[in-house]
N, C-alpha and C positions, 0 to 999 in steps of 0.2 A: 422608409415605410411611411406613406398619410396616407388619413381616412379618405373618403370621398367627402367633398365638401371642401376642402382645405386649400391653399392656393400652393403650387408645388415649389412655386419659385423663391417661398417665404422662406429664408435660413430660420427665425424665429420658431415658427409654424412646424417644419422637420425637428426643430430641435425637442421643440416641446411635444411632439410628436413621439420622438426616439425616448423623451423620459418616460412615458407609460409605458414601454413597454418592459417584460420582466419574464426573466430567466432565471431556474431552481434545477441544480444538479444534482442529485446522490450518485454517492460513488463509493463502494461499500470497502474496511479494511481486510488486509490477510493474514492467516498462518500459514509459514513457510514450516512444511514439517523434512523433507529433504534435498541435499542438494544446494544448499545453501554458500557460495562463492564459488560454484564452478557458474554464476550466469556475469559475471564481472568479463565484460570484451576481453581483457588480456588472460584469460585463460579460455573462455571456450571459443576466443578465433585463430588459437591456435591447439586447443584439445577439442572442442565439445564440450557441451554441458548441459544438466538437465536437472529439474528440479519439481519437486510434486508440494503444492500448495494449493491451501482452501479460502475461498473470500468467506465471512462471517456477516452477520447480522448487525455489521457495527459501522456506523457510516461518516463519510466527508459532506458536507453539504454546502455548497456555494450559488448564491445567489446574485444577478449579476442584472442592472437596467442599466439602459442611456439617461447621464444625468443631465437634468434640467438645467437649461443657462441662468438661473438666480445666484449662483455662488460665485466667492469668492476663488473657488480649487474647480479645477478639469475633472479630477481624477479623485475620488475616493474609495480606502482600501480598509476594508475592520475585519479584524482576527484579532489577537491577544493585543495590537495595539491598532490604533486608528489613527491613519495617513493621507490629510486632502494635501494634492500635490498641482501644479500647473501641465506638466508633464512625465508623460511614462518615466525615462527617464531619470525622475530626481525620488520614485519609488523603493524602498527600500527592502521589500517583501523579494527574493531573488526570483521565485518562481513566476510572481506577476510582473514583476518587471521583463522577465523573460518572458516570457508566454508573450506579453504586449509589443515588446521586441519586435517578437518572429510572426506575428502574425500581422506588424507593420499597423499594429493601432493605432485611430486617430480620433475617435471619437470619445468624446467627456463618457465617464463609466464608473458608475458603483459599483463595487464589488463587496458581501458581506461570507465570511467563512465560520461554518459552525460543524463541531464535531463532537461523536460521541464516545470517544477515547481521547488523552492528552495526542499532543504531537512529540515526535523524539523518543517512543512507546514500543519501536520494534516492530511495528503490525502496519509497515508500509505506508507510514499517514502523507508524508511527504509528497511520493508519488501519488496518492490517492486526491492529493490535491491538486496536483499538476494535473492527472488524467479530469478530474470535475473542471478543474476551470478552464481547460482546453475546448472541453465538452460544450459549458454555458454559452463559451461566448461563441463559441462556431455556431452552436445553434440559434443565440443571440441577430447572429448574420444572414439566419437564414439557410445554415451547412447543415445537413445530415450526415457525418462519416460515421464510416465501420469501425466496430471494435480495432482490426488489424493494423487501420491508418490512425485512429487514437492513439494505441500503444507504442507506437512508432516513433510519433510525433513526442510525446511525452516522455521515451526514451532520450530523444534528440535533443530535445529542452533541456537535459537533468544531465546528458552529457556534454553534450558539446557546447551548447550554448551558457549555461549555470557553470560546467566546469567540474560538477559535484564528484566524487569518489562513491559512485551506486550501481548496483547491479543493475540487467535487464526486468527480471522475475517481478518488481513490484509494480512496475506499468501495466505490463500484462494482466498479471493479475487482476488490478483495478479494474482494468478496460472490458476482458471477458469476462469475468465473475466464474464463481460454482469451481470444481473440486476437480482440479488436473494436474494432469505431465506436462510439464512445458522444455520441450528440446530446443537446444540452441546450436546452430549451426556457426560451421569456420568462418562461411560469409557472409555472418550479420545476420540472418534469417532465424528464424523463429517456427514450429509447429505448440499450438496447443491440442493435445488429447483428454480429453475430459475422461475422467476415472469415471467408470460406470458401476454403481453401486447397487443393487437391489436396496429396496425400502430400509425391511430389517438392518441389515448391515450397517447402512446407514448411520440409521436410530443409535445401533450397538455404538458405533466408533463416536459418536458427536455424545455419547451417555459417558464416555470413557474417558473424557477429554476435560481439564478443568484448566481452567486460565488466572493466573494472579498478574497484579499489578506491584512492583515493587519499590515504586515510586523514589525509584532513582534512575535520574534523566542521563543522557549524552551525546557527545555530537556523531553520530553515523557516520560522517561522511570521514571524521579524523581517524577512526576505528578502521575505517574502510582501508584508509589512506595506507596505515601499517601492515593491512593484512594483503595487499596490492605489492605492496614492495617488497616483502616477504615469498608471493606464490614460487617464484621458482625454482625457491628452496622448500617448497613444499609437496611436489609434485604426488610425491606417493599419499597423502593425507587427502588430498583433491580430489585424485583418482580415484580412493575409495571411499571418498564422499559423494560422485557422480553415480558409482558404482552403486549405492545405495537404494539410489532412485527406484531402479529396476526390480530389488530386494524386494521393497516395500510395494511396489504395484504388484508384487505377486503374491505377497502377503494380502493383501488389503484384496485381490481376488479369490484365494485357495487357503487360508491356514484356517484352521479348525479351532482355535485358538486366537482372535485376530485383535484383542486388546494387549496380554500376553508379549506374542510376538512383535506388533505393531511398538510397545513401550522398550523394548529392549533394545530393538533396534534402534530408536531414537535416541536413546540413553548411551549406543556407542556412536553413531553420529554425532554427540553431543561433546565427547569424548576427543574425539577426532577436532571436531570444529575449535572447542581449546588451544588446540596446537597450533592453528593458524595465527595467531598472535597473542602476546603475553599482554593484551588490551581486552581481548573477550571476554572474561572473566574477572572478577574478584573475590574477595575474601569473603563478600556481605553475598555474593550472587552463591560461590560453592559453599555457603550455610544453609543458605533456604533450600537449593538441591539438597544437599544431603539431608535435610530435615525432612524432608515432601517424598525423599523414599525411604529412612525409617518409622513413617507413617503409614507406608501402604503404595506407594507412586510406583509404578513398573517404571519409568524412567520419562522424560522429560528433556526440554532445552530453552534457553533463553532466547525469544525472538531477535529478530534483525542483526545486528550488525556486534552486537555486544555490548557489555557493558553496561546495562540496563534496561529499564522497560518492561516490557511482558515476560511471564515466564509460562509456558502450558506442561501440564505433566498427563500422563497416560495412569488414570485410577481406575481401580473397577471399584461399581458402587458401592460395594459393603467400606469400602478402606476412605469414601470421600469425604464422610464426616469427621475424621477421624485427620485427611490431610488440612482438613480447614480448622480445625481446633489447630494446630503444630503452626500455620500459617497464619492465625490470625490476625496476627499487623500486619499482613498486605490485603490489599481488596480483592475481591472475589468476584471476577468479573463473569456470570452463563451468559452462554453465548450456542449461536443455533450456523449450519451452513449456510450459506446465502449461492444464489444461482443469478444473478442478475447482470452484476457489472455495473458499469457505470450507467447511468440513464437521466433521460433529463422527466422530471416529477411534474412540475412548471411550465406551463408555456402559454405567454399571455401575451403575445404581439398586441401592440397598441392598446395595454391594458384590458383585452377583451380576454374571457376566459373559454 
């Protein structure tokens, strides 16, 4: 990219060029409320799988220019630590060095990561970073892709190229935002349905919903790891945790009761999803569930992969003051739907706004 005025042949001139300009991604987190490991490849390309999850009001946010030739590093990376490197390469971040990888990067690049939930928290931060900074720098380049080639992409990153032990559901997620069914087919493929909610309903379910943080961390992908090598000896737990999905979209359209109904069913999903490895749980996680339902919780589940992180439970209002007293050493995080997806906020070619 140079302005007019500039001479094109100048390496100098482009570079300094390439430093002003500036890319800003939000890329919002999720609640997975069913369906949770039937979106892992080895089970739903050879079952199927599906899963009903909501983006929130809680976001990734990465910020990405071409860096100026004055320094001593090509490549600088700030998230919880800060990395100026000569090449992609000797980056230690796996997602940006992946992401830089695959899309065969070669130009000097800041990259700065800020969020407003920890990462390792259960609510998809991982992926949500993969899906933003996919997002920045393709548009950094001048790309506009679709939700469907984001999530794809950022799928591919996180498996095959990273290696990681992760479902499909948190890319997705990222990528189209707002409150759906996501099927997953035998051949790799994907449909998103968006749950359609009248207003009210809405309102009711997001009134119903409380979220704590229980601020203890783990590694997703090791959790992942044991509950991978386990599925198939798991099959019947799976199947009636896919089986769920469907349960709850028809709750969540027709019960006359839809807090009620919507908690209980969560609470034996929750039930189920235990059994998938003796790693999902622990002692310090089935205290605060049980403590969060003889307060008032219709039932509840521990985000992500297990073992820590977020926990949301299903309260109707009279009982919520009352789960946040029983809960109070964890933080109390409200939280609103989000409909957006990933999207870039920012865009300032050639530092022009």
């Amino acid at each position: 990219m140079c302005r007019a005025g500039y001479v094109k042949n100048s390496i100098f001139t482009e570079q300094r060029t390439r430093g002003d300009s500036m890319i800003v991604s939000m890329t919002p987190f999720r609640i997975s409320f069913f369906g949770g490991g039937t979106d892992y490849p080895t089970w739903y390309k050879l079952n199927g799988g599906s899963v009903i999850s909501t983006t929130i009001n809680k976001y990734c946010y990465i910020t990405c220019r071409y860096l100026p030739p004055f320094f001593n590093h090509r490549h600088r990376v700030v998230y919880s630590r800060i990395e100026n490197v000569m090449d992609a390469s000797e980056i230690q971040h796996p997602s940006v060095r992946a992401v830089m990888k695959w899309l065969n990067w070669q130009k000097g690049i800041e990259i700065h990561h800020d969020g407003d939930l920890p990462a390792r928290s259960g609510l998809g931060s991982s992926s949500s970073f993969t899906v933003g900074l996919f997002n920045a720098l393709s548009a950094l380049e001048g790309r506009l892709i679709s939700n469907r080639e984001l999530a794809a992409q950022a799928i591919h990153i996180e498996q095959e190229v990273i290696r990681e032990n992760v479902g499909s559901q948190d890319q997705i997620a990222a990528a189209f935002g707002g409150f759906n069914k996501i099927d997953f087919k035998r051949d790799g493929s994907f449909d998103v349905t968006p749950i359609i909610l009248p207003q009210d309903k809405k309102v009711a379910l997001e009134n119903n919903l409380m979220l704590f943080f229980t601020g203890l961390s783990r590694n997703a992908s090791d959790i992942a790891k044991s509950k991978i090598a386990n599925m198939e000896n798991r099959f019947e737990e799976l199947d009636r945790i896919r089986r769920m999905v469907d349960q709850a979209a028809d709750i969540l359209q027709n019960s006359s009761d839809m807090a009620t109904d919507f908690g209980r069913l969560l609470d034996e999903g929750w039930q189920y999803k235990k059994q998938l490895s003796d790693q999902v749980s622990t002692p310090e996680i089935d205290e605060i569930y049980e403590a969060a339902k003889s307060a008032g919780a219709v039932g509840g589940k521990l985000m992500g992969a297990g073992g820590g992180g977020f926990m949301v439970f299903v309260v109707k209002p009279e009982f919520q003051e009352r789960v946040r007293e029983r809960l109070k050493h964890l933080i109390y995080v409200p939280f609103q739907f989000e409909s957006s997806g990933s999207k870039i906020v920012l865009y300032q070619p050639n530092g022009l706004g």
